[in-house]
C-alpha positions in Angstrom: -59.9 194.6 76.5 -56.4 193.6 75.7 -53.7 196.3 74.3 -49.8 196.0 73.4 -48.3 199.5 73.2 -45.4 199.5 71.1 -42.3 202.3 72.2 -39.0 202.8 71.0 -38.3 206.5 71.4 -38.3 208.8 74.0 -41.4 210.8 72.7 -43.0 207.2 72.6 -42.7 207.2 76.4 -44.7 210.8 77.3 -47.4 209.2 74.8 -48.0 206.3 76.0 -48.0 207.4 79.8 -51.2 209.2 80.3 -52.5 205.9 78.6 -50.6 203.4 80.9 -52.0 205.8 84.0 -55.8 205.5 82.8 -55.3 201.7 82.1 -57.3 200.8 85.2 -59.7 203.0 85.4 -60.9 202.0 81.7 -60.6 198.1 82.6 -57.7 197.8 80.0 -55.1 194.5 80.3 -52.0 195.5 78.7 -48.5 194.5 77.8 -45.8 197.3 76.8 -43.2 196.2 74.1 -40.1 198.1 73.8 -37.7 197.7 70.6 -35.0 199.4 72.1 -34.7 202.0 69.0 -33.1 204.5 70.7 -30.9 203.4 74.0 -28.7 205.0 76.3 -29.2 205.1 80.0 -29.8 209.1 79.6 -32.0 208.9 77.3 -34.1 205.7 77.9 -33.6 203.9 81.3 -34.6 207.4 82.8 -37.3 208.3 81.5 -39.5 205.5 82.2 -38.8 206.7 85.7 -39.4 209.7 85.8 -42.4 209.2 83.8 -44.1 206.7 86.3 -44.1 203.7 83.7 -43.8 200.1 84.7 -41.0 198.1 83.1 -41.8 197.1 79.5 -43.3 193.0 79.7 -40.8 192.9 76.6 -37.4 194.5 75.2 -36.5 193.3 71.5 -32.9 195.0 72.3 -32.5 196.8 68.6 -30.3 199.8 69.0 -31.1 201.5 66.2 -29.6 201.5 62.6 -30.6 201.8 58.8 -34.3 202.6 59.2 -35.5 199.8 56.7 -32.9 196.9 58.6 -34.5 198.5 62.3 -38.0 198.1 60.3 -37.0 194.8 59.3 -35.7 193.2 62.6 -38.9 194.9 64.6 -41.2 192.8 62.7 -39.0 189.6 62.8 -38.7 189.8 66.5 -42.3 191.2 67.5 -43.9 188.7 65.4 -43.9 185.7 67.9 -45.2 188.1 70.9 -47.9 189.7 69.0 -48.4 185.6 68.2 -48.6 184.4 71.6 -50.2 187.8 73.5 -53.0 187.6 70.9 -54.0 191.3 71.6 -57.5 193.0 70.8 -55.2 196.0 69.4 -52.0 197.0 69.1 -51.2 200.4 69.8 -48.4 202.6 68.5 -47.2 206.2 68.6 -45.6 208.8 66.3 -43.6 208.3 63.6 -40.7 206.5 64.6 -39.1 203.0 62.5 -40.6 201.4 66.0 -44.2 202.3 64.7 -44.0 201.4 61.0 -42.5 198.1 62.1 -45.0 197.1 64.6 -47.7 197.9 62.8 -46.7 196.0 59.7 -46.7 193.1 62.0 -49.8 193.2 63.6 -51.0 193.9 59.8 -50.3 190.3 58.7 -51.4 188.6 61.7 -55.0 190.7 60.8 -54.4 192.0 64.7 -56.3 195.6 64.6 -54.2 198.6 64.9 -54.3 201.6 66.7 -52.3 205.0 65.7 -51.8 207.4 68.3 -51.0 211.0 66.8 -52.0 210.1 63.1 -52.8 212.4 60.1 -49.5 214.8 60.9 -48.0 215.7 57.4 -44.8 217.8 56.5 -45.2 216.8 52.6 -41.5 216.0 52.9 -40.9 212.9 51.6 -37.2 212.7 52.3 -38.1 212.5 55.9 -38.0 209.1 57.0 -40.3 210.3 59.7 -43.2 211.3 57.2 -43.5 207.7 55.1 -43.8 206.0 58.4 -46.6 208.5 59.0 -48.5 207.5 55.9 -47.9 204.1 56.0 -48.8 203.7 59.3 -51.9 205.4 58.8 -52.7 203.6 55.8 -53.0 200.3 57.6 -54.8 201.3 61.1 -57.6 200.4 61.7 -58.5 203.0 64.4 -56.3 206.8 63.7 -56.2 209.5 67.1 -55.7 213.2 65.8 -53.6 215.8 68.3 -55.1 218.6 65.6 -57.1 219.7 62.9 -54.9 219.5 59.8 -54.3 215.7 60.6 -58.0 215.2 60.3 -58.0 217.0 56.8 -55.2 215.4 55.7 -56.5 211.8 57.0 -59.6 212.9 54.7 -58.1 213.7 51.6 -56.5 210.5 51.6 -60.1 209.0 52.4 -59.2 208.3 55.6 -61.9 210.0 57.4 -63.7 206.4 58.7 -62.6 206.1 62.3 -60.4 208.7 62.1 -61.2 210.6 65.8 -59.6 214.4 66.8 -59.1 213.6 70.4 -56.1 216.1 71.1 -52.2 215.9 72.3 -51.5 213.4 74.2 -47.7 214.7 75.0 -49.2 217.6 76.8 -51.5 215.5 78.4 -48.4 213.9 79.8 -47.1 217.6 80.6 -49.8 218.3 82.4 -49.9 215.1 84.3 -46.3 215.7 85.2 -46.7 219.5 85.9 -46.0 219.3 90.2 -42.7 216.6 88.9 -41.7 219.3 86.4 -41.9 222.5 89.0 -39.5 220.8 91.7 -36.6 220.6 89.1 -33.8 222.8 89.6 -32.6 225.0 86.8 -28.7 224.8 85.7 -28.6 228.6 85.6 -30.2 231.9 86.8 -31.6 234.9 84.5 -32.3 235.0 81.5 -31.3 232.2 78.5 -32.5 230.5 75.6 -32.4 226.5 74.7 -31.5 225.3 71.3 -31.7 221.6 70.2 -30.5 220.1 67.0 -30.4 216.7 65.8 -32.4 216.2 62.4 -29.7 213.9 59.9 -30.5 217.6 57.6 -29.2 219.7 59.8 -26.3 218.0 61.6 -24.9 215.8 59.0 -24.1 218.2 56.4 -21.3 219.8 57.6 -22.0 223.3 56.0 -25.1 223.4 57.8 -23.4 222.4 60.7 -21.4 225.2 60.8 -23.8 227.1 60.1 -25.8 226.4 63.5 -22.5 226.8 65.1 -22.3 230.4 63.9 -26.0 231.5 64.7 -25.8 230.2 68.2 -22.5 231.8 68.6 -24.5 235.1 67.3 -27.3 234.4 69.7 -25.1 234.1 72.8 -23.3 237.5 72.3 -26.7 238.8 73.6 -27.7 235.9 75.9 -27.0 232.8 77.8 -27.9 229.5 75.5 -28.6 226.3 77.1 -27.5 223.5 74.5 -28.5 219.9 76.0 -26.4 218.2 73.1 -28.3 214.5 71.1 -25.6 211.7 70.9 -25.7 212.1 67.2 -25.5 215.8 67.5 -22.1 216.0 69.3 -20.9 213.1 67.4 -20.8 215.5 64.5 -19.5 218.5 66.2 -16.6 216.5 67.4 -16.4 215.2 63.9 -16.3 218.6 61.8 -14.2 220.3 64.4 -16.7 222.2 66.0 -16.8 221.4 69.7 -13.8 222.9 70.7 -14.5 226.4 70.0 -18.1 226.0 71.4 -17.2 224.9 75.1 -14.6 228.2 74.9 -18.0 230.2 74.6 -19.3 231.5 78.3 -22.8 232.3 77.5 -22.9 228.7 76.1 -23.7 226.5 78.6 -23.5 222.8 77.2 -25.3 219.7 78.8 -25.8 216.2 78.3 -29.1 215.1 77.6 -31.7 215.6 79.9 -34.3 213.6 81.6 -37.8 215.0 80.6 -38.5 216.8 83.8 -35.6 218.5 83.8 -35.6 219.8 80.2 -39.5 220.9 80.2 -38.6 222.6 83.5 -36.2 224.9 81.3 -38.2 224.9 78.3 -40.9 226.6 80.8 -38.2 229.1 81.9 -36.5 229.6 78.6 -36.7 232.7 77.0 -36.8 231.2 73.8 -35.9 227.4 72.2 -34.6 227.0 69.1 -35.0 223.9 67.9 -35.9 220.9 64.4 -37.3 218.6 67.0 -41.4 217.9 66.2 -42.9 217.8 70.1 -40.6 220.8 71.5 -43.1 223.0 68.7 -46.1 221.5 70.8 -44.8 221.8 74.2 -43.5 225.6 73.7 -46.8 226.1 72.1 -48.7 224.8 75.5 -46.4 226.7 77.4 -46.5 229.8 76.0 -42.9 229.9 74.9 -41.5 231.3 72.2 -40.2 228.8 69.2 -38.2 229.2 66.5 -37.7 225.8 64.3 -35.4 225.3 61.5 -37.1 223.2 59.0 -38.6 223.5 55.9 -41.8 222.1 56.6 -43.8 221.2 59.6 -46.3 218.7 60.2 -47.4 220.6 63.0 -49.1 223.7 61.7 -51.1 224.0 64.5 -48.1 225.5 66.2 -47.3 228.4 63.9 -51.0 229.5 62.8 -51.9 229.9 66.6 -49.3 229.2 68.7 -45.5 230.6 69.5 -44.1 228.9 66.9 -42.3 230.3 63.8 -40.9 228.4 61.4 -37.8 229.5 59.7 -36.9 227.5 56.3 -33.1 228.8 55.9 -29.8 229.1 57.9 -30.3 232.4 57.8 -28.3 234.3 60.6 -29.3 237.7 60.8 -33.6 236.6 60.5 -33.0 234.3 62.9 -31.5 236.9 65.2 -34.0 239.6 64.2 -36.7 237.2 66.0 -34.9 236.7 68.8 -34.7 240.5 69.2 -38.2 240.6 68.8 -38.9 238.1 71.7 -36.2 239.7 73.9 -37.7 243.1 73.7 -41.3 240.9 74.8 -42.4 242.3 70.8 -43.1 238.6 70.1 -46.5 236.8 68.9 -48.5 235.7 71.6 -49.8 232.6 71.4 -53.0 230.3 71.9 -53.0 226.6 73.4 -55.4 224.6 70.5 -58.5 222.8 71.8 -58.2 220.1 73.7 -54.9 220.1 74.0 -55.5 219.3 78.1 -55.7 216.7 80.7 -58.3 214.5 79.1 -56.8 213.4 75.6 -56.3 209.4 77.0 -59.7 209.2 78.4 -60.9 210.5 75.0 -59.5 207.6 73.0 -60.6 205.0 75.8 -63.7 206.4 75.9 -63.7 205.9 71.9 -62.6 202.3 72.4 -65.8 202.1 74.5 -68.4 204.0 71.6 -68.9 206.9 73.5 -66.4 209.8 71.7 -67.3 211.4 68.5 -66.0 210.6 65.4 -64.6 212.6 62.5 -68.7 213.1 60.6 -70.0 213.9 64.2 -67.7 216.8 64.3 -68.1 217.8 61.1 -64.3 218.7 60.3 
């Protein structure tokens, strides 16, 4: 069997891995596409490395942009490889510009499609991230579920024919990378808490902004805070006049990116992470850390019915405080890690590809 997996962000990477490392063992010929959607040797070059993954057999070089002109150039430019590679399936991951645009290709060259991480839903539609979902999802022909809500959502939109729960693959990738992930070394000893911002919601509006300036200034009167600062995140800081008055702040210990070893090494050690990112609200969960999200939805529910999670819809200083009291005097939820959320998640969707997984009816959900 032929596959083309399709990447363009670095939570593309940790989903495809576990898949690239089973390949063999499931007799699987593949070809990985990059479309170079998000790019920067910090954030890209390194983490194929660190994540064990061969070079990609193609890079269509777009650097990101106005999501419908990165939509638009992805299928202009993968069209002649999906042409000429002929695959059996192509395979794509998330929710990214990278998958819509990919799979709309393969669509009108009738090549099958296969969604890793499908029926996710935040029922915000002014998330980019969200129509790319549904679209997506709308035109596979095969859909992989990382929990239940994406299989009842994928039902209610009559979805539920090959539709297959089969788990998360990202912390299959964790735990593939667990021995990797212990050897890191930690910036800083004791106690501290990570925070991570980068949602256009968030960061953009510079009220906000401000706002997340003043509750991590709060948080650090009691703590040390680990911010490992997105491109876009610091461009903004430097733009409102922010930056400044944050590298002034001793308990605030400011990074570049990290690779992925390195961060999930302090996410592991982290008191707390504060975060609008989608994966951190899985990983923490796996890990047994506690999460705090700022958003006003999640489509990752999962994470706050059983797991550390707690989502918190408004800037709101003194709750978000309040929680982190909780978790600092060890008063916090404990957490569960959801069903197969393990080691096996690839070998269930090759072994689905092969007839021999169950589907959505079998399981009755």
């Amino acid at each position: 069997m032929k596959l083309i997996f399709v990447v363009g962000t670095r939570p593309n990477l940790m989903k495809l891995a576990p898949m690239v490392k089973r390949a063999k063992k499931y007799n699987i010929d593949y070809k990985i596409i990059h479309t170079g959607q998000h790019y920067s040797e910090n954030l890209n070059d390194v983490f194929f490395k660190v994540l064990g993954l061969p070079d990609p057999d193609y890079n269509l070089e777009i650097h990101g942009g106005f999501p419908p002109e990165v939509v638009g150039d992805i299928m202009k430019k993968i069209h002649p490889i999906l042409t000429s590679e002929n695959p059996d399936y192509l395979v794509v991951f998330g929710d990214v510009s990278s998958t819509v645009g990919a799979a709309m290709a393969a669509l009108y060259l009738n090549i099958k499609i296969i969604h890793v991480e499908s029926g996710l839903r935040s029922g915000d539609w002014t998330m980019p991230e969200e129509v790319n979902r549904i679209i997506t999802d709308r035109i596979s022909t095969l859909r992989f579920v990382s929990e239940p809500s994406g299989m009842k959502n994928l039902k209610k939109e009559g979805l539920s024919k090959n539709s297959y729960l089969v788990g998360n693959v990202m912390i299959n990738n964790l735990i593939d990378m667990t021995t990797d992930i212990d050897k890191q070394s930690l910036i800083t000893q004791g106690d501290f808490g990570i925070v991570t911002f980068h949602r256009p919601a968030n960061v953009d509006d510079k009220e906000n902004l401000e706002k997340i300036a003043s509750i991590i200034e709060k948080i650090c009167k009691n703590t040390k805070v680990v911010f490992p600062i997105h491109p876009r995140t610091v461009k903004k800081l430097e733009e409102f006049n922010l930056i400044g008055k944050m590298r002034q702040n001793k308990n605030l210990i400011i990074t570049e990116p990290m690779d992925y070893l390195k961060f999930i090494k302090h996410v592991k050690n982290a008191k707390f992470v504060l975060t609008d990112s989608g994966g951190i609200q899985e990983e923490t969960t796996y890990l047994g850390v506690p999460c705090i999200t700022l958003r006003t939805t999640t489509e990752r529910p999962i994470t706050t019915k059983i797991g550390t999670n707690t989502l918190v819809k408004e800037l709101d200083a003194k709750k978000i405080t309040a929680i982190i009291k909780t978790i600092l005097n060890n008063k916090y939820k404990t957490g569960q890690i959801p069903d197969m959320w393990d080691d096996k998640v690839a070998d269930r969707i090759y072994e689905t590809l092969g007839g021999k997984h169950e589907s959505i009816n079998d399981i009755g959900t």
